[in-house]
MARTI-300114 format. One record per atom (N, C-alpha, C): residue in one letter; x, y, z. Coordinates in pm, whole numbers, plus 50000, padded with zeros to 5 digits. Example, Ala and Ser with C-alpha at 12.3 -4.5 7.8 and 13.67 -1.06 7.14 Angstrom:
<rs>
A513194943150780;A512304955050780;A513204967050780;S512854977550708;S513674989450714;S512905000350787;
</rs>
This chain:
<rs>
X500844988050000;X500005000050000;X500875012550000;X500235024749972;X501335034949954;X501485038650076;X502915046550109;X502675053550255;X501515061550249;X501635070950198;X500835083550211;X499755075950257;X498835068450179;X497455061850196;X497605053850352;X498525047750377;X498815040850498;X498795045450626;X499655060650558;X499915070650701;X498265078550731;X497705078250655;X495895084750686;X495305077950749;X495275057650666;X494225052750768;X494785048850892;X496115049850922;X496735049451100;X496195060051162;X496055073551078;X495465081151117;X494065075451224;X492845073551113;X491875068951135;X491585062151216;X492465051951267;X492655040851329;X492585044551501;X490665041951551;X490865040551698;X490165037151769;X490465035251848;X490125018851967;X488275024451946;X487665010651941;X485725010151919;X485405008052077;X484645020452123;X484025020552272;X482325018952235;X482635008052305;X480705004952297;X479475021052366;X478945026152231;X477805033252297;X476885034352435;X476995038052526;X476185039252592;X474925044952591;X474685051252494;X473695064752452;X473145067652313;X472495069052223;X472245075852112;X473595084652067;X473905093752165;X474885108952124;X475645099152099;X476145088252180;X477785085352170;X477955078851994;X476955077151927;X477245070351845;X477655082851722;X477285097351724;X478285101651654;X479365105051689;X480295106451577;X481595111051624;X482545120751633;X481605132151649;X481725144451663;X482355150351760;X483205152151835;X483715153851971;X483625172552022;X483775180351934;X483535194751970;X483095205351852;X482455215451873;X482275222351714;X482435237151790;X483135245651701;X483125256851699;X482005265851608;X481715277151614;X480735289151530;X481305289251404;X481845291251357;X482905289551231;X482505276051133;X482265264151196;X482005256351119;X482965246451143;X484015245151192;X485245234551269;X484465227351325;X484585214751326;X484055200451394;X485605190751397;X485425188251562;X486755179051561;X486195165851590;X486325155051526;X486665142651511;X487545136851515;X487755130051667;X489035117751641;X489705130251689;X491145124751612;X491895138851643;X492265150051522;X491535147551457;X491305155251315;X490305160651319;X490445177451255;X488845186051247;X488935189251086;X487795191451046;X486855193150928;X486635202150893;X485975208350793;X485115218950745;X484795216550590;X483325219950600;X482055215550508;X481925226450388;X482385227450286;X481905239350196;X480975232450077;X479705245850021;X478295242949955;X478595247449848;X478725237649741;X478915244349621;X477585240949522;X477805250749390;X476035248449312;X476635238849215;X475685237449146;X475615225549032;X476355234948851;X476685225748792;X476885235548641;X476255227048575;X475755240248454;X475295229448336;X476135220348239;X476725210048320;X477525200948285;X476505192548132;X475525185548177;X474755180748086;X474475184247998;X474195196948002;X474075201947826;X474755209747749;X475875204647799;X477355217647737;X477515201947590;X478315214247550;X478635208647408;X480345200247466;X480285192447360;X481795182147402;X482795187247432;X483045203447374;X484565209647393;X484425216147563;X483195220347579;X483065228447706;X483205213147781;X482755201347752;X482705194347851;X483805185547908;X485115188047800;X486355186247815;X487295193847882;X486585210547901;X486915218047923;X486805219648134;X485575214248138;X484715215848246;X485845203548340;X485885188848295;X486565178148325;X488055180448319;X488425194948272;X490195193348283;X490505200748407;X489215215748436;X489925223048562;X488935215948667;X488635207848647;X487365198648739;X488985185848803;X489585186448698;X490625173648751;X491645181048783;X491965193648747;X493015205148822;X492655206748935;X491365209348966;X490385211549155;X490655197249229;X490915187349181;X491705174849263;X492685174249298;X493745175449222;X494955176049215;X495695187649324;X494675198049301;X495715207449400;X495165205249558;X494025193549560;X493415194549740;X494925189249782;X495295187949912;X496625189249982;X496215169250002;X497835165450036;X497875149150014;X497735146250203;X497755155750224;X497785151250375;X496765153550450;X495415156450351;X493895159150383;X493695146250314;X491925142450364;X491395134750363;X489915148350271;X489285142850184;X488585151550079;X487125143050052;X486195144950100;X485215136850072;X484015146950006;X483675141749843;X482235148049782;X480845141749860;X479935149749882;X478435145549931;X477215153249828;X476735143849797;X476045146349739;X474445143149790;X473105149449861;X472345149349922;X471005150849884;X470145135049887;X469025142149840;X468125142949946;X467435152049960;X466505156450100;X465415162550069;X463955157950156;X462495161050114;X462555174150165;X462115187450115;X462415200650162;X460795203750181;X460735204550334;X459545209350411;X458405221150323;X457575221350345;X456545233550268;X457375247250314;X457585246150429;X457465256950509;X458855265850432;X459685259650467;X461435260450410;X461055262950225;X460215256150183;X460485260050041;X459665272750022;X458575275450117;X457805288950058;X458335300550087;X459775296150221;X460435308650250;X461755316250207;X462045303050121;X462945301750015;X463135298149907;X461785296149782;X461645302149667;X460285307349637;X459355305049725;X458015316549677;X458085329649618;X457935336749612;X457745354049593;X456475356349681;X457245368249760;X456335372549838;X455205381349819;X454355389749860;X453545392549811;X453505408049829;X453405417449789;X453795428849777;X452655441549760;X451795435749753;X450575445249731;X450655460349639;X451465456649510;X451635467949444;X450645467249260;X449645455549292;X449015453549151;X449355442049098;X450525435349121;X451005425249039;X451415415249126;X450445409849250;X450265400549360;X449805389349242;X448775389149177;X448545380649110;X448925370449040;X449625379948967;X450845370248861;X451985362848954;X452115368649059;X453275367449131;X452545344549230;X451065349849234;X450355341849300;X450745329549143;X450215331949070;X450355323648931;X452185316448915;X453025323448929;X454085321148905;X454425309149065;X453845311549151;X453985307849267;X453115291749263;X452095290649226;X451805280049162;X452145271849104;X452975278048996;X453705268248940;X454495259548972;X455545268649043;X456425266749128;X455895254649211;X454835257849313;X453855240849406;X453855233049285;X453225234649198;X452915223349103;X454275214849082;X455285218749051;X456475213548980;X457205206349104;X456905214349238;X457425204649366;X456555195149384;X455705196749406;X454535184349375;X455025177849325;X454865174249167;X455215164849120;X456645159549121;X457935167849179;X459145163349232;X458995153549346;X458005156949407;X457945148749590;X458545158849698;X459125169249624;X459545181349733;X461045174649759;X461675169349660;X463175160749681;X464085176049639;X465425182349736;X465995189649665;X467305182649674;X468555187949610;X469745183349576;X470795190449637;X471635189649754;X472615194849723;X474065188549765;X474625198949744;X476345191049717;X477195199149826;X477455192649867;X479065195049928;X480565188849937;X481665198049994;X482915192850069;X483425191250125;X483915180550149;X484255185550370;X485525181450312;X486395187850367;X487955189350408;X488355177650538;X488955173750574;X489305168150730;X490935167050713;X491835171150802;X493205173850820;X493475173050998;X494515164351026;X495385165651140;X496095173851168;X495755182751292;X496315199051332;X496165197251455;X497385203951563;X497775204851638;X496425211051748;X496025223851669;X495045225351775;X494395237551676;X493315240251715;X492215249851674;X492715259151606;X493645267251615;X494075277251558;X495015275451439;X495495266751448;X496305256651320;X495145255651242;X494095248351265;X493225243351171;X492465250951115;X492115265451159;X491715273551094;X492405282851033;X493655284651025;X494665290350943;X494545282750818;X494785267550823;X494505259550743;X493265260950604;X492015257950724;X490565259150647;X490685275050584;X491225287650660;X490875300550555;X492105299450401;X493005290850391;X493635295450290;X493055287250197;X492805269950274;X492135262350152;X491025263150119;X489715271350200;X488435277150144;X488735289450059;X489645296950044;X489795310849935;X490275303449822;X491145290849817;X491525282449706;X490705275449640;X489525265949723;X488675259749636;X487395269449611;X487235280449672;X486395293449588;X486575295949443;X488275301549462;X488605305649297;X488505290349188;X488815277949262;X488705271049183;X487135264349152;X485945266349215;X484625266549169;X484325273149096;X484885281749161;X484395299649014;X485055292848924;X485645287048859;X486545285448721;X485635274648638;X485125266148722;X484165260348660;X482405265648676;X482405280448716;X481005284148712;X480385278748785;X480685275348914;X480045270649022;X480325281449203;X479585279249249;X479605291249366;X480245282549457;X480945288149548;X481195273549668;X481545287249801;X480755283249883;X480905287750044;X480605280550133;X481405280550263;X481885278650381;X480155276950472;X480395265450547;X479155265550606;X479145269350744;X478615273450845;X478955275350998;X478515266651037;X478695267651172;X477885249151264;X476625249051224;X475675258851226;X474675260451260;X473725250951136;X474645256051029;X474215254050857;X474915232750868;X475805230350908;X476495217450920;X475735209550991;X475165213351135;X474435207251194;X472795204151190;X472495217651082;X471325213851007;X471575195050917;X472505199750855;X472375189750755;X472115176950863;X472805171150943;X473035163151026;X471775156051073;X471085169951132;X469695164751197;X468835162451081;X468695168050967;X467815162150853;X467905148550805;X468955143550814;X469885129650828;X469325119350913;X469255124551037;X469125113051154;X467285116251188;X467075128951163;X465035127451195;X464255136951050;X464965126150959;X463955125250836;X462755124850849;X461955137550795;X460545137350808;X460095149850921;X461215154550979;X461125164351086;X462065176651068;X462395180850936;X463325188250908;X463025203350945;X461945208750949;X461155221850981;X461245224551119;X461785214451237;X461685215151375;X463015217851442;X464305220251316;X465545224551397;X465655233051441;X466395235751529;X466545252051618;X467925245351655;X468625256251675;X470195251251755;X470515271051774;X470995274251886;X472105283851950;X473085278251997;X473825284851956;X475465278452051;X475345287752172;X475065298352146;X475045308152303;X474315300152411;X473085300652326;X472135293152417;X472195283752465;X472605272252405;X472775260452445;X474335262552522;X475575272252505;X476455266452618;X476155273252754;X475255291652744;X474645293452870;X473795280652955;X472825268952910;X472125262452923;X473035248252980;X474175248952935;X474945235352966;X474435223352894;X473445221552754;X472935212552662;X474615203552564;X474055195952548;X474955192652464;X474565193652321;X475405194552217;X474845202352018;X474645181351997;X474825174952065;X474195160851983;X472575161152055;X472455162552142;X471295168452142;X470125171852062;X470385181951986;X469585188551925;X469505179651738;X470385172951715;X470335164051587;X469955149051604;X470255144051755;X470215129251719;X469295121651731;X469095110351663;X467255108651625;X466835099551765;X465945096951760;X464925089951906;X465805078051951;X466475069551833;X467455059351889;X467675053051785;X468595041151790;X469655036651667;X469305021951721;X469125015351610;X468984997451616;X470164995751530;X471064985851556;X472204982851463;X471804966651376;X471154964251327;X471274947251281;X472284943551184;X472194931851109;X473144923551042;X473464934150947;X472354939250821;X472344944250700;X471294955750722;X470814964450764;X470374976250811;X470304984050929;X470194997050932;X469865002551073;X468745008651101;X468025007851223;X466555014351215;X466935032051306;X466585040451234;X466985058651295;X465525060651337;X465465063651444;X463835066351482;X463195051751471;X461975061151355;X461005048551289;X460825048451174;X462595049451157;X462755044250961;X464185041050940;X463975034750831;X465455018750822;X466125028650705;X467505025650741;X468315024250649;X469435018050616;X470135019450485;X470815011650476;X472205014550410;X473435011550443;X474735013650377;X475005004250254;X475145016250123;X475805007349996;X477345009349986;X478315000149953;X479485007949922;X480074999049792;X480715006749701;X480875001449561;X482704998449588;X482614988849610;X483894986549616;X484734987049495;X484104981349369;X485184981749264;X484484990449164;X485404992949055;X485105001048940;X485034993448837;X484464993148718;X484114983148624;X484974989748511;X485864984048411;X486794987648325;X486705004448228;X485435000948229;X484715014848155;X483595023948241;X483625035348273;X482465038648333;X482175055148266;X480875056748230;X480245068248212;X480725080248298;X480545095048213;X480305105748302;X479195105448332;X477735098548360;X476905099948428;X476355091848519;X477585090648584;X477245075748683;X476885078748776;X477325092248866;X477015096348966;X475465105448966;X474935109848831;X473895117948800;X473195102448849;X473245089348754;X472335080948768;X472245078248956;X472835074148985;X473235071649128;X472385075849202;X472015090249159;X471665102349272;X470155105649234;X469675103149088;X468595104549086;X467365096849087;X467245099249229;X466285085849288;X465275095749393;X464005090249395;X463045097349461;X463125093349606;X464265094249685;X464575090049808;X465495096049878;X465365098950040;X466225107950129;X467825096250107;X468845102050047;X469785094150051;X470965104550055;X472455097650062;X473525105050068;X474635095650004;X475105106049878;X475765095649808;X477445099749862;X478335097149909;X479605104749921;X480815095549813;X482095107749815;X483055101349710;X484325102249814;X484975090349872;X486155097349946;X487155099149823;X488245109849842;X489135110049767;X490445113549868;X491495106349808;X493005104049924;X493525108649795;X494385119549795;X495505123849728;X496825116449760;X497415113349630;X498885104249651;X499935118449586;X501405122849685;X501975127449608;X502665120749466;X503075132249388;X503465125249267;X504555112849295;X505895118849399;X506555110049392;X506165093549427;X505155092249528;X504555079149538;X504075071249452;X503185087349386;X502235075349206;X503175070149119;X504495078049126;X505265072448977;X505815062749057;X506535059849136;X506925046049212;X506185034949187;X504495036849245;X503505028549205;X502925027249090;X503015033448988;X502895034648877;X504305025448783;X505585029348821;X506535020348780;X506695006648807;X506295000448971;X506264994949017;X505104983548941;X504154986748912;X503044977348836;X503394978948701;X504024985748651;X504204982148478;X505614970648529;X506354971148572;X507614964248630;X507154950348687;X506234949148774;X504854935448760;X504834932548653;X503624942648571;X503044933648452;X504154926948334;X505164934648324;X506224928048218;X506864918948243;X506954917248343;X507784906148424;X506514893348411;X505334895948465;X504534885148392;X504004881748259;X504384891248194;X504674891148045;X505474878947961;X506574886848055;X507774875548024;X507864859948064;X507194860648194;X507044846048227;X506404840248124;X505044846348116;X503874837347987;X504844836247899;X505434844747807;X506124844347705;X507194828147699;X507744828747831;X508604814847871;X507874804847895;X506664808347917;X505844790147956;X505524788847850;X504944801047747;X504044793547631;X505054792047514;X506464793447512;X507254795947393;X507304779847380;X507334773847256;X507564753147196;X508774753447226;X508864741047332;X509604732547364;X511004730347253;X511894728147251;X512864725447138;X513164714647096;X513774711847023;X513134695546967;X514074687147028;X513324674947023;X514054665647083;X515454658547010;X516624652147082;X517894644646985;X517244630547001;X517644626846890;X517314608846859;X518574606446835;X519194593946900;X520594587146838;X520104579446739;X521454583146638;X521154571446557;X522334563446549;X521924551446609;X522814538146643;X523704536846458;X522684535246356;X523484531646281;X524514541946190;X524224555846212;X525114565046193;X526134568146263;X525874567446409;X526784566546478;X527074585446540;X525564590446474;X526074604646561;X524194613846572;X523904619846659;X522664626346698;X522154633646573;X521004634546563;X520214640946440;X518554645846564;X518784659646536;X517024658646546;X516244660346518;X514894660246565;X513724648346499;X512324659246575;X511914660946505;X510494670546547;X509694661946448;X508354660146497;X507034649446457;X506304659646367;X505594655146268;X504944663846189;X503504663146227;
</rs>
């Protein structure tokens, strides 16, 4: 395995304490206003980026889109851990009329505004009220709080300019916006009922798992029950020789609360070309073997008694 990849999941790597509680089962250990969540001994941060019209660009834009799309990989740092989320979530009446209705204005043209607003219900309607969104969470090993946010402000101004390049918006989420997502997660079906203060809750002495974690957790063989609804972990272990740019569109478009994520581990260069030399240096070498097992035998010597000297003899 490579170091780099080796030295992360040692990272990762730590002792399993049986739950006592609902809270204990996330693994969230502290969050700051800012949006910092420490885990383990590594902290995070979540940035919201929009969608592009990837799908209906013409082939050159879409070569175009896939080259600074694979430049925005390349420069995340090898000693972060980089995970895509991609989220689909039933968005409450309440939340969508207060965030795309048009309000009503009483200047003559309430009407149309009522008509256009209709539409709008109609088209969620027939969606199921499913919306989409995407994020990134960062996670890096830092000494302590102030490291890690030195960290998160240079690499959130970096993957900004690099969204903008592909026509996409990307900003920084605070707890408040992170821990939303969380509780929509664990009490699906109750998304309109979050409230969280950090003031409040540390005047109060509450704990922030608290306020996200669902009624209780059943663990069985092949599902888990959250509240009073099941779910379930897929994970695609392998990649199939050929795969579409729309694998992840297919993936995701499903009329169901789900969360698709992509981990990605950066290898420095010097490791890939090692491992990269290292398996062509394999494959030729088993090249060569086949080449030696399957090459014909050489022919056999026959004496010949009455000549009195070797001749050989291959069968037709």
């Amino acid at each position: 395995m490579i170091k780099s990849i080796k030295a992360i999941m040692r990272q990762d790597r730590e002792p399993y304490r049986v739950p006592r509680r609902v809270q204990d089962v996330i693994p969230i250990q502290c969050v700051w206003p800012d949006g910092i969540f420490k885990v383990g001994i590594k902290f995070s941060k979540t940035y919201r980026f929009t969608d592009i019209n990837y799908k209906v660009a013409g082939q050159e834009d879409k070569e175009t889109m896939f080259r600074v799309y694979s430049e925005l990989l390349n420069s995340l740092d090898c000693a972060a851990t980089t995970k895509l989320t991609i989220c689909n979530r039933r968005q409450s009446q309440t939340d969508f009329e207060q965030s795309v209705l048009m309000p009503m204005r009483e200047d003559g043209l309430d009407k149309y505004r009522r008509e256009y607003n209709q539409m709008l219900m109609d088209k969620a309607t027939g969606a199921n009220g499913i919306t989409q969104e995407k994020y990134v969470t960062i996670t890096i090993y830092k000494r302590d709080i102030e490291d890690a946010r030195a960290y998160f402000t240079r690499i959130g101004a970096d993957l900004t300019a690099r969204f903008a390049a592909l026509g996409s918006k990307c900003v920084e989420l605070d707890a408040t916006d992170r821990l939303r997502i969380l509780h929509d997660f664990y009490r699906a079906g109750d998304e309109g009922n979050f409230h969280f203060d950090m003031a409040d809750m540390a005047r109060k002495g509450h704990d922030f798992k608290d306020y996200i974690c669902p009624d209780g957790i059943e663990k069985h063989s092949d599902y888990l029950k959250l509240g009073d609804r099941y779910c379930r972990v897929l994970f695609l272990k392998d990649y199939a020789n050929y795969i579409q740019d729309e694998i992840v569109t297919n993936l995701t478009d499903l009329d169901r609360n789900m969360m698709l994520s992509i981990d990605i581990l950066n290898v420095p260069t010097d490791e890939a070309v090692r491992e990269v030399e290292n398996r062509l240096l394999s494959q030729t070498g088993s090249a060569a073997r086949i080449r030696t097992t399957t090459s014909p035998p050489s022919s056999p010597t026959i004496w010949n008694y009455s000549a009195g000297r070797a001749r050989s003899f291959w069968p037709t």
